[in-house]
C-alpha positions as CSV (number, residue, x, y, z in Angstrom):
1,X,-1.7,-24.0,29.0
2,X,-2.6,-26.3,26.3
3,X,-5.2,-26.1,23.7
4,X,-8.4,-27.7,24.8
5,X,-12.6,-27.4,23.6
6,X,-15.5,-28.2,25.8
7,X,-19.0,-28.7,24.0
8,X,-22.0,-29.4,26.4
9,X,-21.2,-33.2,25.8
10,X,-17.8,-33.2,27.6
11,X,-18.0,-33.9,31.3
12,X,-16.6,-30.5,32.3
13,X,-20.2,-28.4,31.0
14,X,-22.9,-31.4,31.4
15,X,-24.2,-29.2,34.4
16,X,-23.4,-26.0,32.8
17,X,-26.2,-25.8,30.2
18,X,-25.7,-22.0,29.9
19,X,-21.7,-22.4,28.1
20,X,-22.2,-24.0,24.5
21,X,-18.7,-24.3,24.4
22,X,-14.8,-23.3,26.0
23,X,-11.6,-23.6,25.0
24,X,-8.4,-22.5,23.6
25,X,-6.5,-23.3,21.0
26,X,-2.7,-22.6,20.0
27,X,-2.5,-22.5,16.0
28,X,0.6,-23.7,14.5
29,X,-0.2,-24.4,10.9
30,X,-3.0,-22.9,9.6
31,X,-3.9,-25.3,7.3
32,X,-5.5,-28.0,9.7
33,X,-7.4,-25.2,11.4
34,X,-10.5,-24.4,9.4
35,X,-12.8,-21.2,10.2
36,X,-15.3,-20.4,7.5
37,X,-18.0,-18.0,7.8
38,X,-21.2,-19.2,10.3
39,X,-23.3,-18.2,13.3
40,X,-23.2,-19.4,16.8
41,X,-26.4,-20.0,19.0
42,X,-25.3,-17.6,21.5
43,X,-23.1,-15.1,22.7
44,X,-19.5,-15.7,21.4
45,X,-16.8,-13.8,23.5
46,X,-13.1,-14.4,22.0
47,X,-9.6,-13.7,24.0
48,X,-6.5,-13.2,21.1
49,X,-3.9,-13.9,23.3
50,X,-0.5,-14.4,20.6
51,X,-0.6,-13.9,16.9
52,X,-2.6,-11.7,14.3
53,X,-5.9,-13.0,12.9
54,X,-8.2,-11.8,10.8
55,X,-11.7,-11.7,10.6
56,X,-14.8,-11.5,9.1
57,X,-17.9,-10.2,11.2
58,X,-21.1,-9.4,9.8
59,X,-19.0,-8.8,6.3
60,X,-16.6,-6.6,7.8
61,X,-13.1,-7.4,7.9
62,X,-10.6,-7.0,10.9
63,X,-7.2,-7.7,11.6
64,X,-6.8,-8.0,15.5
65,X,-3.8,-8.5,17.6
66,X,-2.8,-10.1,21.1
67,X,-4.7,-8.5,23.9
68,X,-7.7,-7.7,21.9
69,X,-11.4,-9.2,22.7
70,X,-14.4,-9.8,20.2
71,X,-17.6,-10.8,20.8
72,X,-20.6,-11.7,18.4
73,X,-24.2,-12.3,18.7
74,X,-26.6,-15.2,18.2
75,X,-27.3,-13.4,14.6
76,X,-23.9,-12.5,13.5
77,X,-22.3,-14.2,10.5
78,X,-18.6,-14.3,11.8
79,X,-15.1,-16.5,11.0
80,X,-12.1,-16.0,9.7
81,X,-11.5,-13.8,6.5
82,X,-9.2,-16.6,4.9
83,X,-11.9,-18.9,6.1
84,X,-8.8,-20.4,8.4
85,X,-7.8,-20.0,12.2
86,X,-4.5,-17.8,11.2
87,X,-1.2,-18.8,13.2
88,X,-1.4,-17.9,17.5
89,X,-3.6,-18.5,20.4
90,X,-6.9,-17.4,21.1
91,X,-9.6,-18.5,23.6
92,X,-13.2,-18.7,23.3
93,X,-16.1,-19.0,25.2
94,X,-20.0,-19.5,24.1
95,X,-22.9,-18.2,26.1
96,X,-26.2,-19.5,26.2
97,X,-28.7,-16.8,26.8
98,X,-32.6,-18.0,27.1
99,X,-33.6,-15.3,25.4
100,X,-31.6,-12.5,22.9
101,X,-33.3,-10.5,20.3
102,X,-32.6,-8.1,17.5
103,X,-33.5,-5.0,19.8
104,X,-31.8,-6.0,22.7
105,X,-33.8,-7.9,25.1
106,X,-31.7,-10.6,26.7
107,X,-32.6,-12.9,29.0
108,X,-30.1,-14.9,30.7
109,X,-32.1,-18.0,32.1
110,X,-32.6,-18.6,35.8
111,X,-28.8,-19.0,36.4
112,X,-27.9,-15.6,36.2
113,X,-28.1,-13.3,39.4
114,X,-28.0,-10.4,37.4
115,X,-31.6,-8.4,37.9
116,X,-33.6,-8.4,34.5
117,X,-33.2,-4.8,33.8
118,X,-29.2,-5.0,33.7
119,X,-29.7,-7.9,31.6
120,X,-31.7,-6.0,29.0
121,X,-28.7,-3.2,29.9
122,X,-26.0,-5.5,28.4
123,X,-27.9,-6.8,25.7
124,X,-28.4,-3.2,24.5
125,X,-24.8,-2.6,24.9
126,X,-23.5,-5.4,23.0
127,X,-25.9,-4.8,20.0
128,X,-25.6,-0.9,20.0
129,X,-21.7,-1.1,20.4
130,X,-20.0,1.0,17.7
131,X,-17.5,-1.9,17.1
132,X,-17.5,-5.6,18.0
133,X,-14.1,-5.8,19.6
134,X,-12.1,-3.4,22.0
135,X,-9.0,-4.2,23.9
136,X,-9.4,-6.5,26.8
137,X,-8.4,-5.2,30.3
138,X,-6.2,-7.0,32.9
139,X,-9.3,-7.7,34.8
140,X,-11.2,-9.5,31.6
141,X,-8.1,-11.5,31.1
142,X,-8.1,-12.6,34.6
143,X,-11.8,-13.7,35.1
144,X,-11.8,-15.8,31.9
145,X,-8.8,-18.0,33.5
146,X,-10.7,-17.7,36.8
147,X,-13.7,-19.3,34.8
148,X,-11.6,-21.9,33.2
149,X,-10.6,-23.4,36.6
150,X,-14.0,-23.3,38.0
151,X,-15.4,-24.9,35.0
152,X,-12.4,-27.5,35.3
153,X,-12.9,-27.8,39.3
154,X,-14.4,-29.8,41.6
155,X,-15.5,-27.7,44.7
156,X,-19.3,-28.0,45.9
157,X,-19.5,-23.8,45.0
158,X,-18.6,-25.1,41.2
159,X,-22.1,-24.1,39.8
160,X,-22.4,-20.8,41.9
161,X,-19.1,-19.9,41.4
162,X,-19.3,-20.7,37.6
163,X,-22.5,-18.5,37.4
164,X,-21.0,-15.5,38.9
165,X,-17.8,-15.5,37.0
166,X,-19.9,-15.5,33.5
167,X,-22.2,-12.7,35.0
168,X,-19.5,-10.7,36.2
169,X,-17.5,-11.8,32.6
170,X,-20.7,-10.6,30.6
171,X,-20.8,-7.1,32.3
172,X,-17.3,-6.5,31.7
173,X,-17.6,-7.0,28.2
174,X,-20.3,-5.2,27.9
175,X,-18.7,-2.1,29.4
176,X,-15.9,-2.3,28.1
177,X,-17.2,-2.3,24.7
178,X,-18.9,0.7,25.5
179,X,-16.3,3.2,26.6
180,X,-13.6,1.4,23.8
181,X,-12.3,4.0,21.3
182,X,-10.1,1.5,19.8
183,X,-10.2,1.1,15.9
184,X,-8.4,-1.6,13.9
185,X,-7.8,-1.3,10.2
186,X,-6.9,-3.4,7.7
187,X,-4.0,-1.5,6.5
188,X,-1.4,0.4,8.4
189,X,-1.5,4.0,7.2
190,X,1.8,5.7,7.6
191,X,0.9,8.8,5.7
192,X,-2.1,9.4,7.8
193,X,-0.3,8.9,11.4
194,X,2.6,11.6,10.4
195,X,0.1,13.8,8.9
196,X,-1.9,14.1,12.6
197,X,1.2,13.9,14.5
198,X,2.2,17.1,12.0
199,X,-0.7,18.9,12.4
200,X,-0.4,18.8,16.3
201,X,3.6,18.7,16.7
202,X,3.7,21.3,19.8
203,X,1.4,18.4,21.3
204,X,4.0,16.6,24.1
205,X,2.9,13.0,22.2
206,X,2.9,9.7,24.0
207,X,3.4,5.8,22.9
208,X,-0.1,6.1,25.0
209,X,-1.3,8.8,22.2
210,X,0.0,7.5,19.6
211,X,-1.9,4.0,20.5
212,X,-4.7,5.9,20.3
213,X,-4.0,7.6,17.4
214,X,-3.4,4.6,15.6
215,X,-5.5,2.0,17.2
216,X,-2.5,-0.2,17.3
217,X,-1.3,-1.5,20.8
218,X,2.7,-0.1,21.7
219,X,4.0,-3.2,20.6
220,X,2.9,-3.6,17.6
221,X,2.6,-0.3,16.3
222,X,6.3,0.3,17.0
223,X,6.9,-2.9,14.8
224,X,4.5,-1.4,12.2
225,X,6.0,2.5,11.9
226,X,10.0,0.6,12.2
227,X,9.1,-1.4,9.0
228,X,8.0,1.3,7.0
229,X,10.3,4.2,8.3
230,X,13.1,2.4,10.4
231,X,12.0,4.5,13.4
232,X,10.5,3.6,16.5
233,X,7.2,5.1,17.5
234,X,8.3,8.0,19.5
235,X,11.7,8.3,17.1
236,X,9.2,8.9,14.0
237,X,7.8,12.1,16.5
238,X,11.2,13.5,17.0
239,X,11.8,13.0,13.4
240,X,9.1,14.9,12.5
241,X,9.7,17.5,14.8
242,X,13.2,18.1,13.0
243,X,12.1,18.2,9.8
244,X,9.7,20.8,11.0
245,X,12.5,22.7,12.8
246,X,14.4,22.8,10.0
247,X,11.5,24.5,7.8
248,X,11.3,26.7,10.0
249,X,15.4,27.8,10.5
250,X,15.2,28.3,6.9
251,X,12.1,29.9,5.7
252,X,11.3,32.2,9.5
253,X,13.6,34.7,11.7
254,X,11.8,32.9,15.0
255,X,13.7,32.8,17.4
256,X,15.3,29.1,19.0
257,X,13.4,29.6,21.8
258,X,9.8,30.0,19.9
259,X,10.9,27.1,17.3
260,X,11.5,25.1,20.1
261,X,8.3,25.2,21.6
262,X,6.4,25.4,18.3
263,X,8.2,21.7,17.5
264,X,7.3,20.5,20.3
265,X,10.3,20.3,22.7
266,X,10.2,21.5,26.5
267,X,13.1,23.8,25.8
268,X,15.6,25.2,23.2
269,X,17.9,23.3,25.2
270,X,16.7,20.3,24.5
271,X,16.2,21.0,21.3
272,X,19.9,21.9,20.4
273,X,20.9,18.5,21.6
274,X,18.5,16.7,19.8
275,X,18.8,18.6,16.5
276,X,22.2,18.4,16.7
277,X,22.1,14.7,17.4
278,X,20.1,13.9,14.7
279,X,21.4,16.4,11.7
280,X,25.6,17.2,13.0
281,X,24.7,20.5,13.6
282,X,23.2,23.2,16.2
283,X,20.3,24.9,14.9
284,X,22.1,27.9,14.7
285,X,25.1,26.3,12.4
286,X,21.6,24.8,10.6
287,X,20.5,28.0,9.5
288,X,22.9,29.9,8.5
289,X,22.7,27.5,5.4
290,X,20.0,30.3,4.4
């Protein structure tokens, strides 16, 4: 899809006082795409759907990557930290609330179905949420494209269906941004990731754990750890597991078995093929180095 912007001038939102403004746009030079710092009248809800941009929300900077979701409120200096749109694709939409104050009261307007007491619900959400981003499920994804051909369409339910989609689109958000554990940083912190995966190697880690871990998604963790180590995500475990193994060949008289498990592998089985893949030698030939 190409990059397009609706304001409440363009024919697609004159009925739809309640969006500000919609679009998406593809960045391909940074340069002609200004972002400084400002406020939006409303609730801003963004999609990052390629690239890495950073940003700037109420002073804090954050580097986000594709998949993950912001949203800031009516009072909320935001934009980008460079004071540019960095390089990718994001998408955007702009919520007009009637009402949305400092302590949460929200109130939609008279187009909203949702009952007055979930809408005070999300507006405490969003402005208690420990973090104003989280990563967007399938389901987010999918109504926001879902919204963009209603608001585009020309079906008598336009209006209705429009109203329902940005109800059921606020909701979402607002859970999700709830139950998110996700945490971006502005740095990648390699020392920090091997010292947690060391102090829990018997763990049976996961690219799911480790995305937790890091607050990276798979994808671009595993770019992250490879640059700095020239490992994949799940390689940097099993090297740290060897390095631990081999500690402990030298320095206790444990037997395989009981390394094994302590380092993490399901069997000393396993973990003679894997040491020996990695070093040339069994674990046995290993330690008689002592």
């Amino acid at each position: 899809m190409n990059s397009f912007s609706y304001n409440t001038a363009s024919p697609e939102l004159r009925s739809l006082p309640q969006i500000k403004m919609m679009g998406r746009l593809i960045v391909s030079d940074s340069s002609r795409h200004k972002l400084p710092i400002h406020r939006n009248p409303g609730i801003e809800i963004c999609l990052l759907d390629k690239g890495r941009f950073e940003w700037t929300i109420e002073g804090s900077r954050y580097v986000m990557y594709p998949g993950d979701c912001t949203f800031t409120l009516p009072w909320q200096e935001h934009g980008g930290t460079q004071g540019i749109m960095d390089i990718g694709q994001l998408s955007w939409i702009i919520i007009n609330p009637d009402i949305f104050r400092l302590d949460g009261r929200l109130n939609l307007g008279k187009w909203s179905s949702i009952p007055p007491a979930q809408q005070t619900w999300i507006g405490k959400t969003l402005v208690k949420a420990p973090r104003p981003y989280f990563t967007a499920s399938s389901y987010l994804k999918l109504l926001y494209e879902e919204l963009i051909g209603e608001v585009r369409g020309q079906s008598p339910w336009r209006k209705s269906r429009v109203n329902r989609l940005i109800d059921e689109l606020l909701c979402t958000v607002a859970f999700e941004a709830m139950n998110s554990t996700l945490i971006r940083k502005t740095s990648f912190d390699i020392g920090l990731m091997k010292s947690k995966i060391s102090a829990n190697i018997a763990h049976s880690w996961t690219l799911d754990d480790l995305e937790k871990l890091s607050g990276y998604g798979k994808s671009m963790l595993n770019q992250l750890v490879r640059a700095q180590t020239g490992y994949s995500s799940m390689g940097l475990v099993t090297w740290i597991r060897i390095e631990k193994a081999k500690e402990l060949l030298l320095k206790s008289g444990n037997k395989m078995s009981s390394i094994a498990l302590d380092c993490g592998f399901s069997n000393s089985q396993q973990f003679s093929a894997v040491f020996r893949k990695h070093t040339g030698r069994t674990p046995s030939e290993y330690r008689k180095r002592r």
